[in-house]
C-alpha positions as semicolon CSV with decimal commas, in nm:
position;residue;x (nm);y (nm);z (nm)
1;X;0,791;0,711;-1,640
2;X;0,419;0,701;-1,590
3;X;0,221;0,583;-1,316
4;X;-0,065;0,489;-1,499
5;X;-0,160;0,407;-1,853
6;X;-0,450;0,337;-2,076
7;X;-0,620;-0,013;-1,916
8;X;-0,750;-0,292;-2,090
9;X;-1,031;-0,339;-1,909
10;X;-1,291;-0,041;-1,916
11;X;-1,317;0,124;-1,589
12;X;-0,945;0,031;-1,478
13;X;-0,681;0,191;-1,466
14;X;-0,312;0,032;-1,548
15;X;-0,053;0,121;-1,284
16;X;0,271;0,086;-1,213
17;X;0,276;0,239;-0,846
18;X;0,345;-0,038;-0,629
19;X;0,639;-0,175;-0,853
20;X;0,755;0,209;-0,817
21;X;0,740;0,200;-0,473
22;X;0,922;-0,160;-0,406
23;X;1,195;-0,050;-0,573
24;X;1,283;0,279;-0,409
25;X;1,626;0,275;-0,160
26;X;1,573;0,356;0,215
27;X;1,578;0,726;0,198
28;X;1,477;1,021;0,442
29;X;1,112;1,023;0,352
30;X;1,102;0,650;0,471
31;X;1,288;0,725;0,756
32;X;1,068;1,027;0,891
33;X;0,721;0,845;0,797
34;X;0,847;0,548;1,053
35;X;0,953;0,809;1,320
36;X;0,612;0,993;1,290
37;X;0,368;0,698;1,226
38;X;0,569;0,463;1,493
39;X;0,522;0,645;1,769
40;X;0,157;0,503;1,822
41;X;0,328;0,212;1,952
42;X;0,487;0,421;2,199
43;X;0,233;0,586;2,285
44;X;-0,004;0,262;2,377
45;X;0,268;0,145;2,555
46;X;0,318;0,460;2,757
47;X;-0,054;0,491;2,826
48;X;-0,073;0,144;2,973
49;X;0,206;0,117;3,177
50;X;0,107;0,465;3,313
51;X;-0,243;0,332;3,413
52;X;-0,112;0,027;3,544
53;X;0,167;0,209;3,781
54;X;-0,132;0,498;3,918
55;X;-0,378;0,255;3,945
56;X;-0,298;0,226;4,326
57;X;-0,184;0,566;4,386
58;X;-0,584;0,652;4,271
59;X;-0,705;0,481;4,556
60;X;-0,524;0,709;4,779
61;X;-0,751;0,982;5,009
62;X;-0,524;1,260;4,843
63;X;-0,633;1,164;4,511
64;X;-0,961;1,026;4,367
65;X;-1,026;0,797;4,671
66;X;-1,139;0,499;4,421
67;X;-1,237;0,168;4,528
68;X;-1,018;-0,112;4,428
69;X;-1,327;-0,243;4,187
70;X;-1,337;0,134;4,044
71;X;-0,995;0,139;3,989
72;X;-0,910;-0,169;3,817
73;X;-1,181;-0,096;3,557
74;X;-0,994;0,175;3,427
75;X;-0,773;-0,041;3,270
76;X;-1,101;-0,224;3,116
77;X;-1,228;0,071;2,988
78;X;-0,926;0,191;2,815
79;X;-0,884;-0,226;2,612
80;X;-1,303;-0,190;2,573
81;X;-1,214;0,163;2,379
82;X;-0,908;-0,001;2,216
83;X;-1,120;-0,248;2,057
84;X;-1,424;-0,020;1,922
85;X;-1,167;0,243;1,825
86;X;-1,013;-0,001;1,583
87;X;-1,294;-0,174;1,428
88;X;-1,464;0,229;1,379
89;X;-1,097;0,376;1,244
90;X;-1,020;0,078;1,088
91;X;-1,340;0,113;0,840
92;X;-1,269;0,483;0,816
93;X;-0,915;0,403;0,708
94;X;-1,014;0,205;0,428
95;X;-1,311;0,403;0,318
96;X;-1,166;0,771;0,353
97;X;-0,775;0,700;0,338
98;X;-0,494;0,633;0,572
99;X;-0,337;0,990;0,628
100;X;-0,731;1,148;0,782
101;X;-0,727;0,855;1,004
102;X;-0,388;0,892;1,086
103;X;-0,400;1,265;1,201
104;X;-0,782;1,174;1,327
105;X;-0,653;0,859;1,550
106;X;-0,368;1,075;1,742
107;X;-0,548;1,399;1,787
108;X;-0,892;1,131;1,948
109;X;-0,633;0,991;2,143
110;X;-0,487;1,329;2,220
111;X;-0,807;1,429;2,364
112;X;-0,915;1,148;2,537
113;X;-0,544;1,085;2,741
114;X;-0,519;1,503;2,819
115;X;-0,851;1,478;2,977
116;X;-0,813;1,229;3,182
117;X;-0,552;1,447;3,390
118;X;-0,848;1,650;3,484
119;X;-1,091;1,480;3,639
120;X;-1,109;1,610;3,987
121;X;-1,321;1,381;4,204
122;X;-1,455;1,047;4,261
123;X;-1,845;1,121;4,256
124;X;-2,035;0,956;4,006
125;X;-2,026;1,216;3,752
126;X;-1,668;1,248;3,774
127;X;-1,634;0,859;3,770
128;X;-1,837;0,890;3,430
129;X;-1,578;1,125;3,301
130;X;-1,289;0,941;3,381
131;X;-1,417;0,643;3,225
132;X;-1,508;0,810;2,921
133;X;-1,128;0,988;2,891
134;X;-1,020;0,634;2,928
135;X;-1,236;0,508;2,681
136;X;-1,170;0,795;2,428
137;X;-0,821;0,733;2,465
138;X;-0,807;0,333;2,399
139;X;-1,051;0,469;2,055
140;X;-0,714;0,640;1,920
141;X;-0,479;0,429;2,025
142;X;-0,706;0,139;1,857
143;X;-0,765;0,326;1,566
144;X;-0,396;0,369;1,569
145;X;-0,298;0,022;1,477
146;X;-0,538;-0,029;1,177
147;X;-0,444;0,270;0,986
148;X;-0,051;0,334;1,099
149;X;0,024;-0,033;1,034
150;X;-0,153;0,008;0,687
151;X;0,013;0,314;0,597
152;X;0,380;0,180;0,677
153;X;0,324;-0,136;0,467
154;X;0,211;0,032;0,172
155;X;0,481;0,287;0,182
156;X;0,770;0,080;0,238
157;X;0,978;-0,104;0,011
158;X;0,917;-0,502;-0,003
159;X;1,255;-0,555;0,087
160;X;1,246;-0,342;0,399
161;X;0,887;-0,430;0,523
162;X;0,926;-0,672;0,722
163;X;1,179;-0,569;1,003
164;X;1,036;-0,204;0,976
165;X;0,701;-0,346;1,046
166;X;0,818;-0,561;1,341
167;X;1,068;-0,237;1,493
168;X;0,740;-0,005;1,497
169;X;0,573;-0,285;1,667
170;X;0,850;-0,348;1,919
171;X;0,851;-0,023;2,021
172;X;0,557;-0,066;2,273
173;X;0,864;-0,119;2,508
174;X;1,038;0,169;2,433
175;X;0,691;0,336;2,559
176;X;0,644;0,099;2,885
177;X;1,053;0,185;2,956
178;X;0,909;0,575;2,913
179;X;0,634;0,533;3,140
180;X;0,782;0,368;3,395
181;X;1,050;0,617;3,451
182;X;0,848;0,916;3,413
183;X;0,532;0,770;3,667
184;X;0,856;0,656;3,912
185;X;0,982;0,953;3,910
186;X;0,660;1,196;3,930
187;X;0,492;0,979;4,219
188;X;0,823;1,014;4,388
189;X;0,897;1,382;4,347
190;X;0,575;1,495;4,336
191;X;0,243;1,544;4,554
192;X;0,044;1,203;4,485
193;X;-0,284;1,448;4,323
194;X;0,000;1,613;4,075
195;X;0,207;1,338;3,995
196;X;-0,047;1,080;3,879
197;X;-0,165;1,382;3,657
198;X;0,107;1,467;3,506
199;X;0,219;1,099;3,430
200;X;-0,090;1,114;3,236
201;X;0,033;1,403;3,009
202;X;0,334;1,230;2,898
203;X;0,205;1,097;2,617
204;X;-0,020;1,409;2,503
205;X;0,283;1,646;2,491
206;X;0,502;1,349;2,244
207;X;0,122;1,327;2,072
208;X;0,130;1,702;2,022
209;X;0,477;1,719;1,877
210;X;0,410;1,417;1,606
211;X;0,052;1,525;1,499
212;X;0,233;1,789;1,297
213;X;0,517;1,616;1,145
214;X;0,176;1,359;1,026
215;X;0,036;1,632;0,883
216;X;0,255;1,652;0,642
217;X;0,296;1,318;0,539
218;X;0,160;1,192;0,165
219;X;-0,127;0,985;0,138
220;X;-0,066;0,620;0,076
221;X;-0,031;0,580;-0,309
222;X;-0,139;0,240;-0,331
223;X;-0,452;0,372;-0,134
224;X;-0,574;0,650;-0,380
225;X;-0,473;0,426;-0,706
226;X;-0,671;0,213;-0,519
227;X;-0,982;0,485;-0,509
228;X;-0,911;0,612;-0,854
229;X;-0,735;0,902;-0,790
230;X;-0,450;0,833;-0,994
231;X;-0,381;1,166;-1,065
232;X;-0,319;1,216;-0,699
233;X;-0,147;0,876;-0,670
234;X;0,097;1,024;-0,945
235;X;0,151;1,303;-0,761
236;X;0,253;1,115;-0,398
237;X;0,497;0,891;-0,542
238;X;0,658;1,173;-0,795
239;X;0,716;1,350;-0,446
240;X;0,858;1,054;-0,273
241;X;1,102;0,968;-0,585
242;X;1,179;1,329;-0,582
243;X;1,318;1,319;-0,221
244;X;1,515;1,022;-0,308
245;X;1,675;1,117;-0,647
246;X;1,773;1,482;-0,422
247;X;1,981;1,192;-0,225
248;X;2,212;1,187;-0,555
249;X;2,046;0,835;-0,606
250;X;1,945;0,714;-0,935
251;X;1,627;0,525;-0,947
252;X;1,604;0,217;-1,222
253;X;1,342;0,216;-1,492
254;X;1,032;-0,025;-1,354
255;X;0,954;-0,294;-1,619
256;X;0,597;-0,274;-1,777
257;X;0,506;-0,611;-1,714
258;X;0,546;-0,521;-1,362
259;X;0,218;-0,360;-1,400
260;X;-0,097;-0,432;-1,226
261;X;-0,437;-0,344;-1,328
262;X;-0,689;-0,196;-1,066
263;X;-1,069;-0,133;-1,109
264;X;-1,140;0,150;-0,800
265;X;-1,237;-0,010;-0,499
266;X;-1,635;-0,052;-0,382
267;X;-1,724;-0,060;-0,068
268;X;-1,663;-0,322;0,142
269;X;-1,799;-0,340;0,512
270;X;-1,768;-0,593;0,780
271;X;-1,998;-0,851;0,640
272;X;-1,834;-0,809;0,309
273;X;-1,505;-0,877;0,476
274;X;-1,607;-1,188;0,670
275;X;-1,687;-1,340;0,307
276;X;-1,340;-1,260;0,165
277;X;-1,182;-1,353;0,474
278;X;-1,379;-1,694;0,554
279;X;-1,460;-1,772;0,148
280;X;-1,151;-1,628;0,023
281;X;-0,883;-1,650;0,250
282;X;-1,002;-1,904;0,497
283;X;-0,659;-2,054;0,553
284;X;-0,460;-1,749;0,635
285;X;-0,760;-1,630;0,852
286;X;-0,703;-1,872;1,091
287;X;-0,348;-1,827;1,038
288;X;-0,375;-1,466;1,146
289;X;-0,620;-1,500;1,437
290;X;-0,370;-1,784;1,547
291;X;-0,081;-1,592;1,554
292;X;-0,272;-1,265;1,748
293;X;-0,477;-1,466;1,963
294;X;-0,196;-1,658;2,130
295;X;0,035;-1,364;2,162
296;X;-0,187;-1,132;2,321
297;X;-0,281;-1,423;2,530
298;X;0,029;-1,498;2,684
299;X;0,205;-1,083;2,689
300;X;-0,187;-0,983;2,872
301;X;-0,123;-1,281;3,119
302;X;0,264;-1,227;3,211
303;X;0,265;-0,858;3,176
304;X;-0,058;-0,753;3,432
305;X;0,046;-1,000;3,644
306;X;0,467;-0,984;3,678
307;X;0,421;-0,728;3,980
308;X;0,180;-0,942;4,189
309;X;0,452;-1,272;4,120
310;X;0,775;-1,022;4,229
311;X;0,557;-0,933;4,580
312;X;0,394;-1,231;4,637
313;X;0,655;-1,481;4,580
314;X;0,975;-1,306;4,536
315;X;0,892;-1,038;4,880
316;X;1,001;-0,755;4,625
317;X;0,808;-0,437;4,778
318;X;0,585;-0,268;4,509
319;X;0,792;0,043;4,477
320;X;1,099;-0,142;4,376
321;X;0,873;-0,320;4,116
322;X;0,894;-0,080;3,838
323;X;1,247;-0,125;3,851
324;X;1,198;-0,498;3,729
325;X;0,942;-0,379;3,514
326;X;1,227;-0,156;3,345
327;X;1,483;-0,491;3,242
328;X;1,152;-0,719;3,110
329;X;1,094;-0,412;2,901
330;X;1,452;-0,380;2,748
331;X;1,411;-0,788;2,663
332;X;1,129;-0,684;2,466
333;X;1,237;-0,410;2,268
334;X;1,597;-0,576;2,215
335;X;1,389;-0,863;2,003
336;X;1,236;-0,663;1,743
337;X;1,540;-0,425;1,719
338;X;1,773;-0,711;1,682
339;X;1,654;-0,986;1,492
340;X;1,381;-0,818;1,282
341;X;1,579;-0,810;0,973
342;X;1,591;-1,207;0,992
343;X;1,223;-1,176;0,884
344;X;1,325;-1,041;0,563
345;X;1,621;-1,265;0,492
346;X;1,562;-1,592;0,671
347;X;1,177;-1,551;0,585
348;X;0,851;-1,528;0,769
349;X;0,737;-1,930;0,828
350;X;1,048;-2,006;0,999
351;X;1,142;-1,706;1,214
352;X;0,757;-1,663;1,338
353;X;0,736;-2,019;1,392
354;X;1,078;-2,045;1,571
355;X;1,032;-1,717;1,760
356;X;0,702;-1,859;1,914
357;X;0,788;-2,204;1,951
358;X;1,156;-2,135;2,117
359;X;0,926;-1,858;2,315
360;X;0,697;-2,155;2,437
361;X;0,984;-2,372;2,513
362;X;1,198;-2,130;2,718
363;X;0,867;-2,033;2,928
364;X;0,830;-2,419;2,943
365;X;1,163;-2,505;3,089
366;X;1,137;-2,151;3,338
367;X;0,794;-2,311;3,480
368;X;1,008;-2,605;3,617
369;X;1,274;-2,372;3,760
370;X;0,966;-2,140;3,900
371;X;0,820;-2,487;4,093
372;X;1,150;-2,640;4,247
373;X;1,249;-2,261;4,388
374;X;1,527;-2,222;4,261
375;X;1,486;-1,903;4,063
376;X;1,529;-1,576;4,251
377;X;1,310;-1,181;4,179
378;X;1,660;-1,105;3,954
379;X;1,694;-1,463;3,758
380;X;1,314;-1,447;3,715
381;X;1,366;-1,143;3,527
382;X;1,623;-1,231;3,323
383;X;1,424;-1,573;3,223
384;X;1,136;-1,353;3,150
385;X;1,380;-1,143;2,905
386;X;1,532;-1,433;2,745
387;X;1,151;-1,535;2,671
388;X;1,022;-1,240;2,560
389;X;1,325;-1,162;2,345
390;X;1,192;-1,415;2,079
391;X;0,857;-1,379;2,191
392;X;0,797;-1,012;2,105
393;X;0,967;-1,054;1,767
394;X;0,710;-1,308;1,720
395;X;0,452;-1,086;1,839
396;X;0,562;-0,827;1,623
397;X;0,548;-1,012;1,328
398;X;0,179;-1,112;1,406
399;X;0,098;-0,761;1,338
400;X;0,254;-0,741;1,030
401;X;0,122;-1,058;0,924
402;X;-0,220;-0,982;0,958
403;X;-0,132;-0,649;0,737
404;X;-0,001;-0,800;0,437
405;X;-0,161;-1,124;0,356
406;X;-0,494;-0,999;0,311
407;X;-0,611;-0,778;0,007
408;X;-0,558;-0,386;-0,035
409;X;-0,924;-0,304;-0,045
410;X;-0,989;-0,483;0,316
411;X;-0,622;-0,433;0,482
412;X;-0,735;-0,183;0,805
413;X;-1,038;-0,354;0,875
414;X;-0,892;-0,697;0,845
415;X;-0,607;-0,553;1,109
416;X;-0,887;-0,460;1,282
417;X;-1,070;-0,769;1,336
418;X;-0,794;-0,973;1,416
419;X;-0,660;-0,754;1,701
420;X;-0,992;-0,714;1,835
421;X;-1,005;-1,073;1,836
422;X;-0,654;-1,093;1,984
423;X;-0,786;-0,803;2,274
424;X;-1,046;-1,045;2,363
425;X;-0,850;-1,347;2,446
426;X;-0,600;-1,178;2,539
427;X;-0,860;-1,002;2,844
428;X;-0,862;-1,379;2,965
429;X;-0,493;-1,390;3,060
430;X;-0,519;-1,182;3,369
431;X;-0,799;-1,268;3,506
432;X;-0,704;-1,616;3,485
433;X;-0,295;-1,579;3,601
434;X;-0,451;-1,313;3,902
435;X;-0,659;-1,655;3,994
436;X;-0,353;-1,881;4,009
437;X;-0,114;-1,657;4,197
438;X;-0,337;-1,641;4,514
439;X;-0,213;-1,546;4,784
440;X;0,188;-1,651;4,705
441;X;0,192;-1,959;4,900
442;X;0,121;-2,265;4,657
443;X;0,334;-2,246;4,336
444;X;0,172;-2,499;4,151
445;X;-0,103;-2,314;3,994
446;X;0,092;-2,163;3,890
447;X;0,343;-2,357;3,745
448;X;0,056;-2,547;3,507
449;X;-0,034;-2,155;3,443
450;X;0,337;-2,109;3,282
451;X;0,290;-2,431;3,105
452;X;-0,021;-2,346;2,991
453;X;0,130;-1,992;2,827
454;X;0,397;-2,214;2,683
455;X;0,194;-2,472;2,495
456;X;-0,002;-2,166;2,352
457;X;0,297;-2,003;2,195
458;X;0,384;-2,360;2,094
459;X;0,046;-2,441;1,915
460;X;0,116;-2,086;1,739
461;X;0,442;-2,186;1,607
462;X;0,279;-2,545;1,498
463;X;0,049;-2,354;1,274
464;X;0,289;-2,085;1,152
465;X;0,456;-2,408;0,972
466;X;0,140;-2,540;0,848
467;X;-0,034;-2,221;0,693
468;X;0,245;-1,998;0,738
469;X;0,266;-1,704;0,425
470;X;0,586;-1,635;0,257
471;X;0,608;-1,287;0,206
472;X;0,948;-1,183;0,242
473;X;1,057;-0,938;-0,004
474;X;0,716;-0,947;-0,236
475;X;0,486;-0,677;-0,326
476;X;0,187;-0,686;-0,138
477;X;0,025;-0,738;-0,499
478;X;0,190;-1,065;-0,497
479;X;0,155;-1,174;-0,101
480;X;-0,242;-1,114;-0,206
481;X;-0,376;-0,993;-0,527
482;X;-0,658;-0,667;-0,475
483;X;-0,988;-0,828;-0,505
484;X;-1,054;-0,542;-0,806
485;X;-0,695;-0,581;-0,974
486;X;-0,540;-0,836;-1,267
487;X;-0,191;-0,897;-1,323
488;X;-0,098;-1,104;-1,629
489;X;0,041;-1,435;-1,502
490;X;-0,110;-1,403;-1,136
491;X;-0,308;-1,681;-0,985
492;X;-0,566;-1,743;-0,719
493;X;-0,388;-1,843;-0,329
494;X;-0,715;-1,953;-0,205
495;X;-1,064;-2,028;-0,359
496;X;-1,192;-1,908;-0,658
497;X;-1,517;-1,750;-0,522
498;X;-1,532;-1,429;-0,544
499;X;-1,775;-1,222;-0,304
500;X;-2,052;-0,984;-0,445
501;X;-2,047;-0,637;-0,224
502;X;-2,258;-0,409;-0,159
């Protein structure tokens, strides 16, 4: 079997790569490209629950001695680096390839996170460092998501996508369950000036042991067929059938008329992108920014807020908070974990729209229990994980929504866009939910503040049924055709313009 054969149009090449690759069995190669690119959900998780629980402890004499103003803008800094990081990495990834960006995101991150335990004072030099580690740090980890969620769609089987896509994604909480415990337990075993330090190397030492199982990952296939390089492209997915047929696994002959023809990629930029996206694509655009918007809306409100509602309305004291932190976690990663296969088998309109709408409802009903009283710090909780048990599914699948219904050539930067977008909105949620909770005494704000996150995760759901993409179990050829690729038989989704780049 060849990857590639003699194309019809001059200047293409004929390939049948992506056919090769939907067809191959879960094998070990799948399963140690999740473990190794997966982790930078851990990792962002990690990094801002660890922020979040040292905040205070950085306002201590014995440590930095920050103000509160200085120290909540740490936690600014780090989304502010989040955002340029992926918009910059994203661009990289689809220019120079997913596995440099991949290795390049973690070891910027790497940096940036490792540093941080190092700053020493709380002049204004040292202030200027820490923000910079911070913002360094939020680069990778923003990076992260463009090219990690590109690579894992374009290496995984159709069939499988989906609830591999939304378990990576889910596992944010396996990283907020890690930094919980480890900051609880260094601040608590620890001298305040070590332990905050150290709870800042947690994720550079799990950083330092992936970075070399990346390194010797393959390039994305569909990425350097993509670029021309088919010899290359032949080369990847001989290796990656090689490590399945060693299984004692047969693979099937692919079918020629599976076969889609690619003229290499130009360059596209930002500006290009808005065209395909808004001339192109124009429904699932707003389909995408939807979904991310209104997720990162209501997890940024809930989640920076849930310790200030525990002490100011529940009397929980703020060292017992992680604690509660630890079961809203375990809500969140059961979601993903549990029901992400449904998005592969059920399909993606009606578990993202029923994850978000049940989501919205459940919050709904929780705001009426939250007003008459009758809800206690523990039965809070457990309404919180009920929520977010659909909710992060739903979340989750945002992500991987916004990676497969857009074209090869503009997949990172489109990923990009939309969760810088989502970072935005989502900045609103605490500011506005800190406003509400006041001082604990008057639970009506809110109460129309729950109802408010509710008929947001609603309106989501609404419009996942409306311009909601079925793309369970299709090649990503078929969920959107490359802008520079023909298949016989395939037709446009969405407008029949087709953008000039530069």
């Amino acid at each position: 079997m060849t990857a590639t054969s003699e194309a019809t149009t001059p200047g293409a090449i004929r390939s049948l790569i992506p056919a090769r690759i939907d067809r191959l069995p879960w094998s070990p190669f799948h399963t140690r490209m999740v473990v190794a690119l997966g982790v930078a959900w851990i990792l962002d998780g990690l990094e801002i629950t660890v922020a979040s629980a040292v905040v205070g402890t950085l306002s201590d004499k014995t440590t930095l001695h920050l103000s509160a103003a200085q120290a909540g803008l740490i936690a600014t800094v780090y989304l502010l680096g989040e955002v340029f990081g992926a918009l910059f990495f994203g661009h990289l990834s689809d220019k120079l390839g997913r596995k440099r960006l991949f290795v390049i995101t973690l070891a910027v991150y790497l940096l940036g996170s490792g540093l941080t335990a190092f700053t020493l004072g709380n002049g204004a030099g040292w202030l200027v460092f820490l923000y910079a580690t911070r913002f360094i740090s939020g680069m990778g980890i923003g990076g992260e998501y463009a090219a990690i969620n590109s690579a894992i769609d374009e290496l995984i089987p159709a069939r499988f996508r989906g609830r591999v896509d939304i378990a990576v994604n889910g596992t944010y909480w396996a990283g907020a369950i890690i930094g919980t415990l480890g900051t609880y337990i260094f601040l608590n075993h620890l001298s305040l000036n070590l332990g905050w330090r150290v709870a800042f190397l947690l994720g550079p030492v799990l950083g330092l042991v992936i970075i070399f199982v990346r390194r010797h990952l393959p390039e994305s296939p569909r990425w350097q067929i993509m670029h021309g390089h088919e010899a290359a492209a032949e080369k990847t997915i001989d290796y990656i059938e090689r490590e399945v047929n060693d299984t004692g696994r047969q693979l099937p002959q692919v079918d020629e008329s599976k076969a889609i023809e690619i003229k290499p990629a130009e360059r596209i930029g930002y500006f290009a992108l808005a065209r395909v996206l808004f001339v192109e694509y124009p429904k699932r655009a707003v389909y995408g920014a939807t979904l991310m918007i209104t997720q990162s809306f209501l997890y940024n409100a809930i989640f920076f807020t849930y310790v200030l509602v525990l002490t100011n309305f529940y009397g929980v004291s703020a060292k017992a908070a992680p604690l509660f932190l630890i079961a809203f976690a375990v809500g969140n990663l059961a979601g993903p974990l549990t029901i992400g296969h449904l998005f592969d088998t059920i399909g993606r309109k009606k578990m993202i729209a029923g994850t978000y709408i049940v989501s919205g409802l459940l919050l709904a009903i929780t705001a009426f229990l939250f007003r008459a009283d009758v809800l206690t710090a523990f039965t809070q909780t457990v309404a919180w994980c009920v929520i977010f048990f659909f909710a992060s599914a739903g979340a989750s699948a945002a992500y991987l929504t916004v990676s497969e219904i857009f074209p090869q050539e503009v997949r990172a930067k489109a990923i990009a866009v939309f969760f810088a977008i989502a970072q935005c909105f989502g900045a609103l949620g605490p500011v506005i939910y800190g406003a509400l909770i006041g001082d604990g005494k008057d639970r009506v704000p809110m109460f129309w503040g729950y109802l408010l996150g509710a008929g947001v995760m609603i309106v989501g759901g609404v419009i996942a049924v409306v311009l909601g993409v079925a793309a369970e179990g299709k090649s990503l050829e078929d969920v959107a055709t490359p802008l520079a690729a023909r298949r016989p038989g395939t037709t446009r989704v969405e407008g029949s313009a087709r953008p000039t780049f530069s």
